[in-house]
N, CA and C atoms as an extended XYZ file, in Angstrom:
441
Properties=species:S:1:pos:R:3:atomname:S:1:resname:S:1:resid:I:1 pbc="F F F"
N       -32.615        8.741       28.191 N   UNK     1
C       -32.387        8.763       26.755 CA  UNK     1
C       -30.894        8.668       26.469 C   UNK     1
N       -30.494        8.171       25.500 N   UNK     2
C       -29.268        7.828       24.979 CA  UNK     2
C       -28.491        8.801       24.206 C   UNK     2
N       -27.359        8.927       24.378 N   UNK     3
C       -27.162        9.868       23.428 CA  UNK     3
C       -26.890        9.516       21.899 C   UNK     3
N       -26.722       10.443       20.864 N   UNK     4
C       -26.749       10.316       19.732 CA  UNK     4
C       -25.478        9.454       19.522 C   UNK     4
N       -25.069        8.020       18.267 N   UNK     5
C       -24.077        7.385       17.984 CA  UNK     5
C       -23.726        7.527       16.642 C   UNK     5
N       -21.974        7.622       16.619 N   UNK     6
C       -21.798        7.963       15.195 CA  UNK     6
C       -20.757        7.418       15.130 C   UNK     6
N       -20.952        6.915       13.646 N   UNK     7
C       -19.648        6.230       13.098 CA  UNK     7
C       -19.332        6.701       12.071 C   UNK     7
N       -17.937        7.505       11.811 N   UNK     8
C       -17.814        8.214       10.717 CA  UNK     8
C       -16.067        7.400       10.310 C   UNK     8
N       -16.070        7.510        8.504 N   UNK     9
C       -14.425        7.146        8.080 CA  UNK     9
C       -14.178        7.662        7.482 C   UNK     9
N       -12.754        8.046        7.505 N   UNK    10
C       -12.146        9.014        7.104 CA  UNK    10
C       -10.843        8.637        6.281 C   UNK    10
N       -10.388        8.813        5.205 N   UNK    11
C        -9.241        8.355        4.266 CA  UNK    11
C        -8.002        9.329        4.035 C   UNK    11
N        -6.883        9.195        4.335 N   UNK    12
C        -5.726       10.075        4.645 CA  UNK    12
C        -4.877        9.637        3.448 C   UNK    12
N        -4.503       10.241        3.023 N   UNK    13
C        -2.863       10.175        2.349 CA  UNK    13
C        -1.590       11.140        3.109 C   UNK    13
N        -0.632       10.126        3.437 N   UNK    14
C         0.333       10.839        4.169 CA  UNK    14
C         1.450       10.501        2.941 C   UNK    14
N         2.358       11.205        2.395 N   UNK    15
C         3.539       11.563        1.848 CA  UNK    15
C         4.987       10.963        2.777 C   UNK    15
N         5.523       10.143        2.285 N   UNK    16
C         6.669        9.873        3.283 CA  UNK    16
C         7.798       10.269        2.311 C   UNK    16
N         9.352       10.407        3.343 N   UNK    17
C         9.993       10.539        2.619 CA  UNK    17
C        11.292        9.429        2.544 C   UNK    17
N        10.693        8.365        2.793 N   UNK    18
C        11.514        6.990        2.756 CA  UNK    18
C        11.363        6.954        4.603 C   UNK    18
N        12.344        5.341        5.074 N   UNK    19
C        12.582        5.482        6.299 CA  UNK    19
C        12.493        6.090        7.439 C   UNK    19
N        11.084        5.951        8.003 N   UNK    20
C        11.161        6.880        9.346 CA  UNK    20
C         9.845        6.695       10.217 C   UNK    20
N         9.749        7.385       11.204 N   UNK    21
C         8.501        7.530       11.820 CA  UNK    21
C         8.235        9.040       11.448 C   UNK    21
N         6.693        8.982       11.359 N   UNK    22
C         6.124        9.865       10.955 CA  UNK    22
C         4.306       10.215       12.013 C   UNK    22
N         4.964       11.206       12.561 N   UNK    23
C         3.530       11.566       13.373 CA  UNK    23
C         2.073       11.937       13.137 C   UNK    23
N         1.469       11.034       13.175 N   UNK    24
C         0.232       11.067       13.049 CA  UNK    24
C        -0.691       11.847       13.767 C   UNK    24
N        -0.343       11.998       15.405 N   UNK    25
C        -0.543       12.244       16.384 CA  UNK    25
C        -1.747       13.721       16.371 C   UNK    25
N        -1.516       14.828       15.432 N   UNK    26
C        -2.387       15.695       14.977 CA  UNK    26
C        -3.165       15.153       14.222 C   UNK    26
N        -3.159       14.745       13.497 N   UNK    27
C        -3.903       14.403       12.340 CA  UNK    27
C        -5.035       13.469       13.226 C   UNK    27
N        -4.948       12.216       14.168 N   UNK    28
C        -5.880       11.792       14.683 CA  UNK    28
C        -6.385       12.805       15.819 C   UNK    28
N        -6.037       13.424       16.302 N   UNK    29
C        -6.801       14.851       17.428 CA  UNK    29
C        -7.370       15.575       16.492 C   UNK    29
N        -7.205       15.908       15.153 N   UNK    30
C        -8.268       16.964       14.225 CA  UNK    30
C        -9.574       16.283       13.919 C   UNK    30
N        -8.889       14.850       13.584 N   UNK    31
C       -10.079       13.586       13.126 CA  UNK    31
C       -10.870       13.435       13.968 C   UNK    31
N       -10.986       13.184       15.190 N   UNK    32
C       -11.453       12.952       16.310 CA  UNK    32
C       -12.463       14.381       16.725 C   UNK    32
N       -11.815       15.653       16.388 N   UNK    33
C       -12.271       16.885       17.024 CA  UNK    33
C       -13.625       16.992       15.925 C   UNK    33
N       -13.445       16.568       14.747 N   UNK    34
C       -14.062       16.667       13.528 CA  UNK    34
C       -15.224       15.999       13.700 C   UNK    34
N       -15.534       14.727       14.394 N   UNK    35
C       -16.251       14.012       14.589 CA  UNK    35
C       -17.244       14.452       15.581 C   UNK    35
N       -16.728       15.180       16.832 N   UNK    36
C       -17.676       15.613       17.512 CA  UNK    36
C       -17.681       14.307       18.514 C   UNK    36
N       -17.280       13.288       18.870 N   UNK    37
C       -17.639       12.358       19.555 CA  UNK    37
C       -16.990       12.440       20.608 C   UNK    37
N       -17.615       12.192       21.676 N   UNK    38
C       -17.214       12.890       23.345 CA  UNK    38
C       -16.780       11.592       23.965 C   UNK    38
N       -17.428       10.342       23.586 N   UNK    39
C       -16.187        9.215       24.087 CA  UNK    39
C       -16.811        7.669       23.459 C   UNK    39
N       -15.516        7.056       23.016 N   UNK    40
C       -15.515        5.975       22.110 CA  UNK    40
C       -14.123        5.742       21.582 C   UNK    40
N       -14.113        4.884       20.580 N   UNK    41
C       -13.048        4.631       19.833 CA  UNK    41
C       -12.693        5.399       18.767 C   UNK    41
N       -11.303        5.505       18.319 N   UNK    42
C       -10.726        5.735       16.778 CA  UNK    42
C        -9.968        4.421       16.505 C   UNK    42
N       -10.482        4.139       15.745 N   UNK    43
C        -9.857        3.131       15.150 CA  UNK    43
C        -8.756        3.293       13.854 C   UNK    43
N        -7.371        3.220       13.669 N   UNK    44
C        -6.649        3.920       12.709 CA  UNK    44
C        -5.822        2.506       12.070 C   UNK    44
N        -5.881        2.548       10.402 N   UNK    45
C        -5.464        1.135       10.044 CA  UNK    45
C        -4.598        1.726        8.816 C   UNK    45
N        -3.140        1.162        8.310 N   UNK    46
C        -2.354        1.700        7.370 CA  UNK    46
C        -2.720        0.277        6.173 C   UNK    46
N        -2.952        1.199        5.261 N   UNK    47
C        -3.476        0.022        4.136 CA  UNK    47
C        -1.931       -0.664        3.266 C   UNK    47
N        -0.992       -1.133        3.508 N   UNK    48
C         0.219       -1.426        3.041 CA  UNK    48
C         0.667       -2.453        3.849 C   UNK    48
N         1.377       -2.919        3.119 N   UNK    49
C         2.407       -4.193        3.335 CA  UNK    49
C         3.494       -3.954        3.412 C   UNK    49
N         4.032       -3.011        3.997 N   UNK    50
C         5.409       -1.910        3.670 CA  UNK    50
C         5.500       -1.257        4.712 C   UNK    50
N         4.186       -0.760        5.600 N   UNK    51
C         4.588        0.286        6.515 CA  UNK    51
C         3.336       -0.280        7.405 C   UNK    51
N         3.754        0.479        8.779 N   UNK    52
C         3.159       -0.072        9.757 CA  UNK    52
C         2.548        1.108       10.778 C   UNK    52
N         1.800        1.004       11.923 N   UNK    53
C         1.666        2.055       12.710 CA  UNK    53
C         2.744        1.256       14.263 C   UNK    53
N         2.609        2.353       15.070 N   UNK    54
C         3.600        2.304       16.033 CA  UNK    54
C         2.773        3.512       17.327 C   UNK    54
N         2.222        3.386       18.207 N   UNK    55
C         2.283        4.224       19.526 CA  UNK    55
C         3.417        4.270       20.111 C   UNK    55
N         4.214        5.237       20.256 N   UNK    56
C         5.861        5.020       20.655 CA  UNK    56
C         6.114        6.619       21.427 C   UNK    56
N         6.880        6.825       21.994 N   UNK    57
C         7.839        7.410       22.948 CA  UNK    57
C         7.593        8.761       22.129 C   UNK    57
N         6.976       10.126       22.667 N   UNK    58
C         6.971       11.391       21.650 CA  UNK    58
C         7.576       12.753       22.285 C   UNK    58
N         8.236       12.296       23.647 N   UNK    59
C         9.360       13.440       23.861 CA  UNK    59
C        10.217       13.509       23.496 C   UNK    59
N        11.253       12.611       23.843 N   UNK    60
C        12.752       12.945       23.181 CA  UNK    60
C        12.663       12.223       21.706 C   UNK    60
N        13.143       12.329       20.611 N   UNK    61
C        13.008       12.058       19.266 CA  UNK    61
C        14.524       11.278       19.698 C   UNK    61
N        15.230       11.073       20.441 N   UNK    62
C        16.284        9.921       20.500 CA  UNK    62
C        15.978        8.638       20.263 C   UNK    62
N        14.471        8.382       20.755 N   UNK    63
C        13.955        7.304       21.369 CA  UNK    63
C        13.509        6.491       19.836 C   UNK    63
N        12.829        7.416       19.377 N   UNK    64
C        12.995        6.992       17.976 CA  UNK    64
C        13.926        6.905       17.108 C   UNK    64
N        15.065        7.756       17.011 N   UNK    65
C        16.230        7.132       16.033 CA  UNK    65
C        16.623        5.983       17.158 C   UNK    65
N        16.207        5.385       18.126 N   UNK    66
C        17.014        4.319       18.156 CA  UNK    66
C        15.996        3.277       17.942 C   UNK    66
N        14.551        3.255       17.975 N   UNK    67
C        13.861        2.505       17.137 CA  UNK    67
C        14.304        2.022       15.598 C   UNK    67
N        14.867        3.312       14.799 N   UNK    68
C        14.923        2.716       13.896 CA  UNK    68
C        16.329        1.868       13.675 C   UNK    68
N        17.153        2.282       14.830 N   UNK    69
C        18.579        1.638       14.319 CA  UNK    69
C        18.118        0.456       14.601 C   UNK    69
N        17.274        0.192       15.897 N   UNK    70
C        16.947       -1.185       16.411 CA  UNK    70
C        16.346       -2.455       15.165 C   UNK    70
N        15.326       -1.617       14.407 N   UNK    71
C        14.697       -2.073       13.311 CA  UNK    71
C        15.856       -2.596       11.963 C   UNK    71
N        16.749       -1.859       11.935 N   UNK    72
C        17.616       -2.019       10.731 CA  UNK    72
C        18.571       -3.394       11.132 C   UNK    72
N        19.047       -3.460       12.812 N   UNK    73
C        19.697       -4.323       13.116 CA  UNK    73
C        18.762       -5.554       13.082 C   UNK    73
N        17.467       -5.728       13.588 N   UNK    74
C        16.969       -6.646       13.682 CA  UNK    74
C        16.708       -7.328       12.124 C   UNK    74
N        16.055       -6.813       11.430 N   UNK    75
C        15.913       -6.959        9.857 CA  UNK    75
C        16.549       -6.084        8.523 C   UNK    75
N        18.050       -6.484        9.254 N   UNK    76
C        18.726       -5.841        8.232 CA  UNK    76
C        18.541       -6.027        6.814 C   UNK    76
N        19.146       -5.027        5.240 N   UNK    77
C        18.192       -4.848        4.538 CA  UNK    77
C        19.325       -5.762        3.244 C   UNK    77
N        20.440       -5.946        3.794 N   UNK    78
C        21.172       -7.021        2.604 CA  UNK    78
C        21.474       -8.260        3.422 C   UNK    78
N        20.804       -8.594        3.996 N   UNK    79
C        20.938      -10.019        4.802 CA  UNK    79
C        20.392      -11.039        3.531 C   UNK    79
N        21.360      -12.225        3.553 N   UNK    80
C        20.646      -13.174        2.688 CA  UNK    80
C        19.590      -14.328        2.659 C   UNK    80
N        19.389      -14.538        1.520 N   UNK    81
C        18.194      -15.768        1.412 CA  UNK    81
C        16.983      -15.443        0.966 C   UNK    81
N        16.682      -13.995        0.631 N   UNK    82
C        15.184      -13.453        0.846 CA  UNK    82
C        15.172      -13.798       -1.166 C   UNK    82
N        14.037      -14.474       -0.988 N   UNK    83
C        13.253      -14.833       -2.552 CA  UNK    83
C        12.500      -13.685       -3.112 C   UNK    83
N        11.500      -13.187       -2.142 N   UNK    84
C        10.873      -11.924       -2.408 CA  UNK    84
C        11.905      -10.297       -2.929 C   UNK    84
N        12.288      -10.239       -4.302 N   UNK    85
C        13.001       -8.922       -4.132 CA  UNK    85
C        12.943       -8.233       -4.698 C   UNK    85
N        11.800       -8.321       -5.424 N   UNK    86
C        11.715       -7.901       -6.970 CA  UNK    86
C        11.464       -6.459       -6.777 C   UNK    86
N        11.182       -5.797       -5.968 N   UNK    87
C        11.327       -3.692       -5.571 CA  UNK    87
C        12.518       -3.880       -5.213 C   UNK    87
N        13.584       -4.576       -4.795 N   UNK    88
C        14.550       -4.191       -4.055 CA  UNK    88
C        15.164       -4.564       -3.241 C   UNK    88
N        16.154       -4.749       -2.460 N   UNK    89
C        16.840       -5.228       -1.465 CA  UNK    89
C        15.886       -5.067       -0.117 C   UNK    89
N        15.372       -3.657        0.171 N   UNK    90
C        14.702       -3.362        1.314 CA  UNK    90
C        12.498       -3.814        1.124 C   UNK    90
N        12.571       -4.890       -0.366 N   UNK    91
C        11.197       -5.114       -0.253 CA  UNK    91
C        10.961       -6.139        0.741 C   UNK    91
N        11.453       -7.264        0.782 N   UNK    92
C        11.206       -8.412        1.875 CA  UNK    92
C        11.123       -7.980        3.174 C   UNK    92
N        12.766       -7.071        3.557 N   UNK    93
C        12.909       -6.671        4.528 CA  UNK    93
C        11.620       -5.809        5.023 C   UNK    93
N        11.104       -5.062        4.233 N   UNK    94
C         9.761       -3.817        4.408 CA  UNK    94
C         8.386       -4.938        5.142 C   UNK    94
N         8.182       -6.139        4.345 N   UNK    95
C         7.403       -6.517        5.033 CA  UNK    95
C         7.453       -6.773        5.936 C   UNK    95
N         8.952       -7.962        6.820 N   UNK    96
C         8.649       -8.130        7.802 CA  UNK    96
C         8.828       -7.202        8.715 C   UNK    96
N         9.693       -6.082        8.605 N   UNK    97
C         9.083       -5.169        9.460 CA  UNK    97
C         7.628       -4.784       10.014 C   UNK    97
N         6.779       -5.005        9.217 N   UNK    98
C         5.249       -4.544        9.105 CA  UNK    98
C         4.731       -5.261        9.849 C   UNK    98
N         5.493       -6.747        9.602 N   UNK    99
C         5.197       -8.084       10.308 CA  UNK    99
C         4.944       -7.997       11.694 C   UNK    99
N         5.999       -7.451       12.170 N   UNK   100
C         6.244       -7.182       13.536 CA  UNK   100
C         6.001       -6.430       14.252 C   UNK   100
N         5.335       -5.452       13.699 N   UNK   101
C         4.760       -4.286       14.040 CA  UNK   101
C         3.549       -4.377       14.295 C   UNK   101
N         2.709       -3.054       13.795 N   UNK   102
C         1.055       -3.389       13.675 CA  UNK   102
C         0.673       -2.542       12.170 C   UNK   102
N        -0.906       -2.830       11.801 N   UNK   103
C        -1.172       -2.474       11.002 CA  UNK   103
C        -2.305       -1.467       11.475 C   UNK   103
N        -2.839       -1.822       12.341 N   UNK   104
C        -4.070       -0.349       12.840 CA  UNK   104
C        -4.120       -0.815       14.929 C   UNK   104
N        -4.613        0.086       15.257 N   UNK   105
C        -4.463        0.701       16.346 CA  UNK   105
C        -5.307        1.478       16.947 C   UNK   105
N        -5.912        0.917       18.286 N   UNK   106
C        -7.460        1.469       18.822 CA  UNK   106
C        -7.205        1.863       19.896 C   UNK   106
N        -7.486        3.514       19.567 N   UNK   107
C        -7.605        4.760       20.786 CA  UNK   107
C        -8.504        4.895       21.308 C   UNK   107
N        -8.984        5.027       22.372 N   UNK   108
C       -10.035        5.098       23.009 CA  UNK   108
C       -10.285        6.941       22.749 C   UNK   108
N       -11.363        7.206       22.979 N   UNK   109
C       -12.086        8.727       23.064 CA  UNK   109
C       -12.775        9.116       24.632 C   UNK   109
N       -12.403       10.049       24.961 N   UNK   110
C       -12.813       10.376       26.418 CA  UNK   110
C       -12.720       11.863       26.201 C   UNK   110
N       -14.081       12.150       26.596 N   UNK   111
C       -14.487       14.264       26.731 CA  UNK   111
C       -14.191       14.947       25.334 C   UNK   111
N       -14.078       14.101       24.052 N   UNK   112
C       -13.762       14.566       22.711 CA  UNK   112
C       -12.300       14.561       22.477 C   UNK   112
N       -11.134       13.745       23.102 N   UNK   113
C       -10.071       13.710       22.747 CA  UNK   113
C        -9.086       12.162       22.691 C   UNK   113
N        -8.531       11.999       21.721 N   UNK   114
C        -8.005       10.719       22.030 CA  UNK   114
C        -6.868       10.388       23.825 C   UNK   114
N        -7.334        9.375       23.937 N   UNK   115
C        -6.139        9.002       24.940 CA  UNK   115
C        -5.010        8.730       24.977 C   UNK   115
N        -4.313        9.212       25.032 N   UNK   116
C        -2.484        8.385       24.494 CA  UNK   116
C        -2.189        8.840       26.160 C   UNK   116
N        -0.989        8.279       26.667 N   UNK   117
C        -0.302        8.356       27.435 CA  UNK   117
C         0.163        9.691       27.509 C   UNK   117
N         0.781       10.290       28.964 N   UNK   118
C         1.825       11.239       28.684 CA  UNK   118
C         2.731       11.713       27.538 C   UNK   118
N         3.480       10.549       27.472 N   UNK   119
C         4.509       10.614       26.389 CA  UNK   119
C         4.212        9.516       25.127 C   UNK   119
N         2.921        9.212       24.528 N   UNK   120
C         2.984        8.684       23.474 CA  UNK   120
C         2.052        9.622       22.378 C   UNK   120
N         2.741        8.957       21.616 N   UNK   121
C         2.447        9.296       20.470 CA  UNK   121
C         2.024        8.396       19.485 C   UNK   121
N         1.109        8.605       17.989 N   UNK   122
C         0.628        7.635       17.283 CA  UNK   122
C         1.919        7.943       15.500 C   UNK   122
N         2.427        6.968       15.387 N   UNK   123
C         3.136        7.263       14.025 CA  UNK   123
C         2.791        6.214       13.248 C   UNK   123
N         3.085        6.874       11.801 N   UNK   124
C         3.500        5.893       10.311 CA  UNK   124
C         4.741        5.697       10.485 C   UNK   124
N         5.153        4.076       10.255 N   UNK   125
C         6.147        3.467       10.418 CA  UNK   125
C         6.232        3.216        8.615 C   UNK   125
N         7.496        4.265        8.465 N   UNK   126
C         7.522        3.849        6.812 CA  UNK   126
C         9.164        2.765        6.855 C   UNK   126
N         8.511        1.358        6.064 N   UNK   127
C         9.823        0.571        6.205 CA  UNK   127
C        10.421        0.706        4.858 C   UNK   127
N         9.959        1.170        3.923 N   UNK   128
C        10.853        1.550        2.210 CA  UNK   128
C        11.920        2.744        2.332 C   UNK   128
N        12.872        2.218        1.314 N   UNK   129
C        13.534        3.892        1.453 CA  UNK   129
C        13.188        4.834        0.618 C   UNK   129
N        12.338        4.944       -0.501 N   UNK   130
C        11.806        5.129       -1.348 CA  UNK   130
C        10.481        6.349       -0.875 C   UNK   130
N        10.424        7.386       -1.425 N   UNK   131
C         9.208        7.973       -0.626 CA  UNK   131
C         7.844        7.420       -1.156 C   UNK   131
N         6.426        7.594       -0.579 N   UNK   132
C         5.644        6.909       -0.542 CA  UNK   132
C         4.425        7.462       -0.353 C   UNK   132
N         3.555        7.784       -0.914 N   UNK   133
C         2.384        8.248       -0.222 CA  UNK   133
C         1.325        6.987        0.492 C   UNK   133
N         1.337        6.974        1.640 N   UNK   134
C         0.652        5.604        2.402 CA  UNK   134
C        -1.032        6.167        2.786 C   UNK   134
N        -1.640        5.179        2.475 N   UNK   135
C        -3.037        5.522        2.844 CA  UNK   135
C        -3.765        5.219        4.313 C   UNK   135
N        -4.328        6.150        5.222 N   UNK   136
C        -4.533        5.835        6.212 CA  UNK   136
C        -5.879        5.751        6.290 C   UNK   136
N        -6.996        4.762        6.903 N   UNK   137
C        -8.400        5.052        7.415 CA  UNK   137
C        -8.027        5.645        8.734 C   UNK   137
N        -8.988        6.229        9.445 N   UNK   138
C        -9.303        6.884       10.594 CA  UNK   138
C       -10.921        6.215       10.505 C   UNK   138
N       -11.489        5.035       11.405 N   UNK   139
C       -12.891        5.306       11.899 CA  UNK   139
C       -12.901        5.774       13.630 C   UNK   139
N       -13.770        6.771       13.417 N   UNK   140
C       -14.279        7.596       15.032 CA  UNK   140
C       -15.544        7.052       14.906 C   UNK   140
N       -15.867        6.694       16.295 N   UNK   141
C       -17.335        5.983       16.560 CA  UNK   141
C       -17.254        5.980       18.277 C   UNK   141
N       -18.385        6.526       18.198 N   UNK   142
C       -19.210        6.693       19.884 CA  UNK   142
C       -20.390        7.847       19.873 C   UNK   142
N       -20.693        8.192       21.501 N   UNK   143
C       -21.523        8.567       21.736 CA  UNK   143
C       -21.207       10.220       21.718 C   UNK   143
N       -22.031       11.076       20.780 N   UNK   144
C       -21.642       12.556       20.957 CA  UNK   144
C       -22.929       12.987       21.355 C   UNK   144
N       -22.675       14.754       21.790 N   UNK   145
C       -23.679       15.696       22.380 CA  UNK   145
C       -24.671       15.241       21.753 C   UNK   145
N       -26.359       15.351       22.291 N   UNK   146
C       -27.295       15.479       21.955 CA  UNK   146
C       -27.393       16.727       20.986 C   UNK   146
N       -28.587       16.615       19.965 N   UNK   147
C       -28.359       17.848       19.172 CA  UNK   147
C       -29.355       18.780       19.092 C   UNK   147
């Protein structure tokens, strides 16, 4: 016999406070614990054109301020030519950041907990400087305890 399958979604509002990474990393281990599902996917998707997700480096927090210096150099935010500007100097720039990034991101589930690496971690990549409340889905789906 099979065990029981569930697909459950879940809708987040995270609060940013302009520019940064922002850890998700609890928030998908509660989601996941919530679900009850002992192994499968989470599937996690940021609904914006502005901000992005990122699995990235979650010991030293160096690793990330140099993500973001990396980000500012690569798509700096008064560079010219951009048509799109009508939020701002940093709106064009916000997308292609997003561009380059990702927009959702699939964790696997094993014994009721997500998998990340040693040292990773799951974040909101906020590219506005502007604070923001960004909307996140969370779907958890697999096989949990019989009941």
């Amino acid at each position: 016999m099979q065990p029981p399958f569930l697909s459950r979604t879940t809708r987040h509002e995270i609060p940013t406070q302009g520019k940064g990474t922002y850890d998700l990393t609890p928030l998908l281990t509660e989601t996941v614990a919530r679900a009850q599902v002992l192994d499968g996917t989470a599937t996690v998707f940021v609904a914006h054109t502005s901000a992005s997700l990122v699995i990235f480096e979650n010991a030293d927090p160096t690793a990330r301020a140099d993500l973001h210096a990396f980000f500012e150099q690569l798509v700096p935010e008064h560079a010219q030519g951009y048509q799109h500007t009508a939020e701002g100097p940093d709106d064009m720039t916000s997308h292609l950041r997003m561009v380059l990034t990702r927009t959702s991101e699939v964790i696997p589930i094993t014994r009721g907990c997500p998998v990340l690496g040693t040292w990773q971690g799951l974040y909101l990549f906020e590219h506005r400087r502007a604070p923001h409340r960004r909307t996140i889905w969370i779907n958890v789906q697999g096989s949990t305890l019989p009941a």
